[in-house]
C-alpha positions in Angstrom: 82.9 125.3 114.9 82.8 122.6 112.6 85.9 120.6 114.2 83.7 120.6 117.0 80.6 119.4 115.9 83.0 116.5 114.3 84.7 115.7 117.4 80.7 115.6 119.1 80.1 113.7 116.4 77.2 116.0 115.0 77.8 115.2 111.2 74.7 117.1 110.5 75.1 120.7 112.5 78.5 120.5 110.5 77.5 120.5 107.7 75.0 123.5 108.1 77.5 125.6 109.5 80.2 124.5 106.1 77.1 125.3 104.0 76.6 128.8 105.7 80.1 129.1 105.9 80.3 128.7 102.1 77.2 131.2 101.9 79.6 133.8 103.3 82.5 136.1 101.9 84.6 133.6 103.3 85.6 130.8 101.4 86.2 127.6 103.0 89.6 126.5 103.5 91.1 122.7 103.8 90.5 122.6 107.3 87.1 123.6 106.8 86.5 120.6 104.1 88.7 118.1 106.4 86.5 118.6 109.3 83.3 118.6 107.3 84.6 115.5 105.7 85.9 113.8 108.7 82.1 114.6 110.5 80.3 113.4 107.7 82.8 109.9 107.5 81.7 109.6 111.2 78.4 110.0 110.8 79.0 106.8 108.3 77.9 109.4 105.2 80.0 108.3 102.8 78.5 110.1 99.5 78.3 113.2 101.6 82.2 112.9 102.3 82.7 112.1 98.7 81.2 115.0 97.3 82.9 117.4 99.8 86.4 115.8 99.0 85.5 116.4 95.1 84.1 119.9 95.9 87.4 120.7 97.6 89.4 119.7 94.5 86.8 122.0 92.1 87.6 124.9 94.4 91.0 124.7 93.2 92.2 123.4 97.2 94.9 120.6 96.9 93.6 117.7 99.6 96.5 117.1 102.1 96.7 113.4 103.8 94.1 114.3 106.7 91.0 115.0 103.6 92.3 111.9 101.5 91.9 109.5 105.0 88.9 110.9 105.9 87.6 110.5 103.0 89.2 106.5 102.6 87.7 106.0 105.9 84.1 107.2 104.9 84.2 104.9 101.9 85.7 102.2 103.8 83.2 102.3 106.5 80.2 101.9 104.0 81.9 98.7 102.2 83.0 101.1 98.8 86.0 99.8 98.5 86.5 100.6 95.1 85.6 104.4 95.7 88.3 104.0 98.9 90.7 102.5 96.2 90.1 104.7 93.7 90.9 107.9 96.3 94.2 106.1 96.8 95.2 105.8 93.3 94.8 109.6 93.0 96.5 109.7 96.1 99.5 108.2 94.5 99.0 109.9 91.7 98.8 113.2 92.3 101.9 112.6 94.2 101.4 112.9 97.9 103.0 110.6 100.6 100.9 107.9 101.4 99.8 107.1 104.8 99.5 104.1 107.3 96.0 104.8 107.5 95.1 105.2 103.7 96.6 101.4 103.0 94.7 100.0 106.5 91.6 101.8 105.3 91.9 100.7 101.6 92.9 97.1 102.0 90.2 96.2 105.4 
């Protein structure tokens, strides 16, 4: 599964299996994007993670705290903190709860 080849840390075999996923008649869900995300933040692919999080939001999904972190965290990681800062402001403004780990992320 992909939350599997997160947790191994194999950013690239998830990705190939969201990709053939998306390929399918099923259509990826949040979970699908969070763990895609969180394998590509790992695997210190921050544009990757970006794009996934903004392909979520096209495919009409909402981002819950886990994809917004992630997604902080992959930014973070690679020094962008004005993309990680950004993804907080729409955090706040799209109304979600903010996190511990979105202002540690945002403000390291």
């Amino acid at each position: 599964t992909i939350s599997a080849c997160e947790k191994g840390g194999q950013w690239q075999l998830a990705l190939g299996l969201f990709v053939a996923l998306q390929q399918t008649e099923l259509l990826p869900d949040v979970i699908s994007y969070n763990s895609a995300i969180s394998a590509c933040a790992k695997g210190r692919r921050w544009q990757l993670a970006l794009g996934l999080f903004v392909g979520m939001q096209q495919m009409n999904l909402l981002p819950d705290i886990i994809g917004y972190n992630s997604t902080i965290s992959a930014c973070e990681k690679a020094g962008q903190w004005q993309q990680a800062s950004g993804i907080r402001v729409g955090l706040l403004q799209n109304g979600r709860l903010s996190h511990v780990v979105s202002y540690s992320s945002t403000i390291s």
